[in-house]
KEMARTI-136395 format. One record per residue (C-alpha): x, y, z; residue number from 1; residue in three letters. Coordinates in steps of 0.05 Angstrom, whole numbers. Example, Ala and Ser with C-alpha at 12.3 -4.5 7.8 and 13.67 -1.06 7.14 Angstrom:
+--------+--------+--------+-----+-----+
:      X :      Y :      Z :   i :  aa :
+--------+--------+--------+-----+-----+
:    246 :    -90 :    156 :   1 : ALA :
:    273 :    -21 :    143 :   2 : SER :
+--------+--------+--------+-----+-----+
//
This chain:
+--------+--------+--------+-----+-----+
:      X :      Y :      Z :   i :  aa :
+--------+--------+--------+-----+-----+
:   -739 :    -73 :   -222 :   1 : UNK :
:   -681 :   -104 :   -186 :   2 : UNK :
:   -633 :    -63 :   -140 :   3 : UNK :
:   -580 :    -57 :   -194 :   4 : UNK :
:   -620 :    -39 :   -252 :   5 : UNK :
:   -651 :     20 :   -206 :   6 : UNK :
:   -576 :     32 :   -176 :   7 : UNK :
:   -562 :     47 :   -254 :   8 : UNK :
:   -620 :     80 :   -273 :   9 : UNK :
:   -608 :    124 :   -212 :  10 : UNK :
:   -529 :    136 :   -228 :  11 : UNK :
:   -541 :    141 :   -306 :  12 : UNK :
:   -501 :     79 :   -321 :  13 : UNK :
:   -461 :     29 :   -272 :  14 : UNK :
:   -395 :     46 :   -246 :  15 : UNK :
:   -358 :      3 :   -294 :  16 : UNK :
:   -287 :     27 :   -272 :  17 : UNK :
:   -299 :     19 :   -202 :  18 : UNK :
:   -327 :    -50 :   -203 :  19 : UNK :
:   -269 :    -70 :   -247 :  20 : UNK :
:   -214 :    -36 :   -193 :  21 : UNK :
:   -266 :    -73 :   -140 :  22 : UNK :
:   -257 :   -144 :   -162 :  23 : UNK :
:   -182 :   -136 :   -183 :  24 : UNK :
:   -175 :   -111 :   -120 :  25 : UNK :
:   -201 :   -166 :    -75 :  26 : UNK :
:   -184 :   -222 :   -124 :  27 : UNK :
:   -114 :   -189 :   -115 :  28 : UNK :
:   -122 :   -194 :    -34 :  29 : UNK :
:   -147 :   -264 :    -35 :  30 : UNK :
:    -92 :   -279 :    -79 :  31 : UNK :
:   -129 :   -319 :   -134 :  32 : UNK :
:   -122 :   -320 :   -203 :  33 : UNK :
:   -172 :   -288 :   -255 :  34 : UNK :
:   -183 :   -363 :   -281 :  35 : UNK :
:   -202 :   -394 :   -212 :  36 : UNK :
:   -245 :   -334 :   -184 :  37 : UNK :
:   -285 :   -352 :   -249 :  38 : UNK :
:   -284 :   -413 :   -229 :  39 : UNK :
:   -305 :   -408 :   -162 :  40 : UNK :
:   -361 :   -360 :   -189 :  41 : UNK :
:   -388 :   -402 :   -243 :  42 : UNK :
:   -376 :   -352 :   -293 :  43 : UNK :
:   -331 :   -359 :   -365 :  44 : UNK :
:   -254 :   -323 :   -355 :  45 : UNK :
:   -275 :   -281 :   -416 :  46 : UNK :
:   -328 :   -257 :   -374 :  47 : UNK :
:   -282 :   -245 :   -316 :  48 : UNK :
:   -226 :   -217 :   -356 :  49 : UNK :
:   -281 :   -162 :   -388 :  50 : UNK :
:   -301 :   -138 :   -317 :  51 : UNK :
:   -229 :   -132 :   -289 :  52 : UNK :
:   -215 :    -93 :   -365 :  53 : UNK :
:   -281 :    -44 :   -341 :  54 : UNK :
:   -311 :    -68 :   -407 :  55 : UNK :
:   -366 :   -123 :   -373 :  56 : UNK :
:   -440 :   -104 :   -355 :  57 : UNK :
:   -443 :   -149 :   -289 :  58 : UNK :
:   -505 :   -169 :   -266 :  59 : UNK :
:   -527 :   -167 :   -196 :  60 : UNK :
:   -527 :   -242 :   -196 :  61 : UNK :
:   -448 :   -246 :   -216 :  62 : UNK :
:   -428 :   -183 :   -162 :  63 : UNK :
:   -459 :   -238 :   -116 :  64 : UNK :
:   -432 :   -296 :   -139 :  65 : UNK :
:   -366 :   -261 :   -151 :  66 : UNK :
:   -373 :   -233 :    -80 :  67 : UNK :
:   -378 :   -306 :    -49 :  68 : UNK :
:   -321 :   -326 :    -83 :  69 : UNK :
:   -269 :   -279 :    -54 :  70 : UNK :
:   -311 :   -278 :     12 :  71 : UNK :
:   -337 :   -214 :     15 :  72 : UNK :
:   -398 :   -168 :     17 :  73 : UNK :
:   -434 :   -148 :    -42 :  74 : UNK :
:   -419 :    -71 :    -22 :  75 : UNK :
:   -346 :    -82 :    -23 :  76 : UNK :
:   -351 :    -94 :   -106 :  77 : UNK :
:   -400 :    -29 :   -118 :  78 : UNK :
:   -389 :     16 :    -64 :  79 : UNK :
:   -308 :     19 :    -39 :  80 : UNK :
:   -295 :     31 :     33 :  81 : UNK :
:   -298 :     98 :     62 :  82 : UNK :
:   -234 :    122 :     77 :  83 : UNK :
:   -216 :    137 :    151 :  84 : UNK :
:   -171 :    207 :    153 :  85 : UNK :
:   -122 :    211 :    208 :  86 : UNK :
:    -84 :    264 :    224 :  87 : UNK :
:    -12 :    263 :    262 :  88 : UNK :
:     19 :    328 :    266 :  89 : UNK :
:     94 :    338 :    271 :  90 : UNK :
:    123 :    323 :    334 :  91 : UNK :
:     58 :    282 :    348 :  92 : UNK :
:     61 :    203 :    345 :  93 : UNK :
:    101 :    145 :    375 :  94 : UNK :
:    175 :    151 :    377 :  95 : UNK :
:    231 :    101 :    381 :  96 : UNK :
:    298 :    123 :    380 :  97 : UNK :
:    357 :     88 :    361 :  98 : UNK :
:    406 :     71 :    417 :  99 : UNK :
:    466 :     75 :    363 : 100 : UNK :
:    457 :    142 :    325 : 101 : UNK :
:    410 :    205 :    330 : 102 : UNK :
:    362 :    179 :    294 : 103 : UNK :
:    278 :    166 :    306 : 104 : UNK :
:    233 :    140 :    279 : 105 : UNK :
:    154 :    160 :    284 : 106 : UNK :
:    108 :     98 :    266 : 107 : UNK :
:     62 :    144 :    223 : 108 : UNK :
:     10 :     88 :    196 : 109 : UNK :
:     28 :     14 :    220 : 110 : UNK :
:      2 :    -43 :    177 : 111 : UNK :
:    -74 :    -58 :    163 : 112 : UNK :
:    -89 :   -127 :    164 : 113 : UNK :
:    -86 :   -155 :     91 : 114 : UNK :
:    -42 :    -98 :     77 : 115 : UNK :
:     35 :   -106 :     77 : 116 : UNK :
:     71 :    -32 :     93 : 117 : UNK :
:     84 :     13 :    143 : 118 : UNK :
:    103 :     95 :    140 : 119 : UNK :
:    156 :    118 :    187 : 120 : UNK :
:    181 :    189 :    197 : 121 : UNK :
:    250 :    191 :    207 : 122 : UNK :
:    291 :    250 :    249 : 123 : UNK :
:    360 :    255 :    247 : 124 : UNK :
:    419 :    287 :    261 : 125 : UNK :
:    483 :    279 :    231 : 126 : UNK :
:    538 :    225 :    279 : 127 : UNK :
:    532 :    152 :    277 : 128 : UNK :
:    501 :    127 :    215 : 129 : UNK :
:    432 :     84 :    240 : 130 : UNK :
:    456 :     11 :    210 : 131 : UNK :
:    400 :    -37 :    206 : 132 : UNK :
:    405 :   -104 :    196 : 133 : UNK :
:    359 :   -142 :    150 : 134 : UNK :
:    282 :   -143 :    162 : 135 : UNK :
:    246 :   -204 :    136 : 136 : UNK :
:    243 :   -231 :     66 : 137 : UNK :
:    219 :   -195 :     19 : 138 : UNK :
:    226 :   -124 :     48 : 139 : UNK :
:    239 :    -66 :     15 : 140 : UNK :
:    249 :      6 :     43 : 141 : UNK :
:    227 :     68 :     -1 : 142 : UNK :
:    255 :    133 :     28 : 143 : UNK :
:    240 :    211 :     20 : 144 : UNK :
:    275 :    258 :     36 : 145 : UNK :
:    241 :    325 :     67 : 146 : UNK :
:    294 :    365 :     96 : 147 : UNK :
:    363 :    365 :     95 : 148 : UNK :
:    406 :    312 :     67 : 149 : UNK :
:    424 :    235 :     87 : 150 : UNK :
:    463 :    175 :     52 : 151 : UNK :
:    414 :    112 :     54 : 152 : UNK :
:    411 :     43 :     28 : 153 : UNK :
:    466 :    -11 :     22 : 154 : UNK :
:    524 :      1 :     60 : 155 : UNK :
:    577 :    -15 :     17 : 156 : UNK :
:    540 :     28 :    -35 : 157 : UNK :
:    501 :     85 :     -8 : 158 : UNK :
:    471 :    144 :    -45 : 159 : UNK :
:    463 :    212 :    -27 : 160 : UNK :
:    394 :    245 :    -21 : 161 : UNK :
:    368 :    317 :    -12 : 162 : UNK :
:    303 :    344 :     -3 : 163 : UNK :
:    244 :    314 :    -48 : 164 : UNK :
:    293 :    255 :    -75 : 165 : UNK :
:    265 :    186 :    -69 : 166 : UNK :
:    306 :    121 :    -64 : 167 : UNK :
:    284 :     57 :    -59 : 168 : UNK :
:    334 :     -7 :    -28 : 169 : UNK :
:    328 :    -77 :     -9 : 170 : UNK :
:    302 :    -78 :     68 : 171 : UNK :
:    321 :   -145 :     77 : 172 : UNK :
:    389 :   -136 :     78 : 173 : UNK :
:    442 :    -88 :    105 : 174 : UNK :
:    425 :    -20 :    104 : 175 : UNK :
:    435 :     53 :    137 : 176 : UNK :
:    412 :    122 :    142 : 177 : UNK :
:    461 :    166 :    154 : 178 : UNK :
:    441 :    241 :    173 : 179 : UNK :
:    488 :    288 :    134 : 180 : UNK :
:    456 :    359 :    149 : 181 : UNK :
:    431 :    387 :    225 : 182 : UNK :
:    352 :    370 :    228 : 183 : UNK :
:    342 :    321 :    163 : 184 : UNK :
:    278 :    297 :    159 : 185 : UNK :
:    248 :    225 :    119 : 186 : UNK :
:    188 :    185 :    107 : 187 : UNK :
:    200 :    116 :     93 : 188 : UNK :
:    159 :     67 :     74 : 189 : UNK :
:    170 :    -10 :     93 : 190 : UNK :
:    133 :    -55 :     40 : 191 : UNK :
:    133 :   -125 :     68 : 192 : UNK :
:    124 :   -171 :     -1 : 193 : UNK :
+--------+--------+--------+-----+-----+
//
């Protein structure tokens, strides 16, 4: 009996699901179509196409050929990483403050490689709006609001938010956060496309 067949035996079926969120996964990461990671793999799309769907039986064989073609272990397809928790508690973290308004920011989780975000905590007190000028390309800001309440996004158009609203802007162009309450808290999240 081969490792999968005793891997399924063992877990009462295969994890269909996760190998389907697996390879669309790291297909998605190395940025290749359905049709050429079939390709690549030597298997038929309508085989490829039923394991990204969660409705294909792969064999070991095609986890490892489908592993060689994005470049990556075996494991990675069957088993998805562990996650890492980190903590950082409020106050905690690196600061940068903002030499034109009473603003900081808190770098809460920077970019992984082959990921394209970062989380900021923002503190800030009402003054000088925090004007940014445009980050690169393809950037958008998502912003929520924890406590108090701030104007954000473009501008020439920006919108009001309080506690637990959400917004979402263009990062890479003109924008501003502008404290409107003592104490007003954010977590924004730059997505780098």
């Amino acid at each position: 009996m081969d490792v999968w067949s005793e891997h399924v035996q063992e877990q009462g079926g295969p994890p269909l699901n996760q190998i389907a969120a697996s390879i669309r996964r790291e297909r998605e990461r190395a940025r290749m179509s359905q049709t050429e990671l079939a390709r690549r793999a030597g298997i038929a799309k309508s085989t490829m196409s039923q394991l990204e769907s969660g409705a294909g039986n792969p064999s070991v064989e095609t986890l490892w050929a489908l592993g060689v073609a994005l470049g990556v272990p075996f494991s990675r397809l069957v088993d998805p990483p562990r996650r890492n928790v980190q903590v950082i508690r409020s106050g905690e973290g690196p600061v940068t403050h903002s030499e034109q308004a009473n603003y900081a920011a808190t770098v809460l989780s920077s970019c992984p490689p082959n990921a394209r975000r970062d989380i900021y905590r923002i503190d800030a007190q009402p003054g000088e709006p925090k004007l940014s000028e445009p980050h690169m390309p393809g950037t958008a800001e998502h912003v929520i609001i924890g406590a108090g309440r701030a104007l954000v996004g473009p501008p020439d158009e920006p919108v009001e938010l309080g506690p637990g609203d959400y917004c979402s802007y263009p990062g890479d162009e003109a924008h501003l956060f502008e404290a409107l309450e003592p104490d007003t808290r954010a977590m924004i999240i730059m997505e780098h496309i």
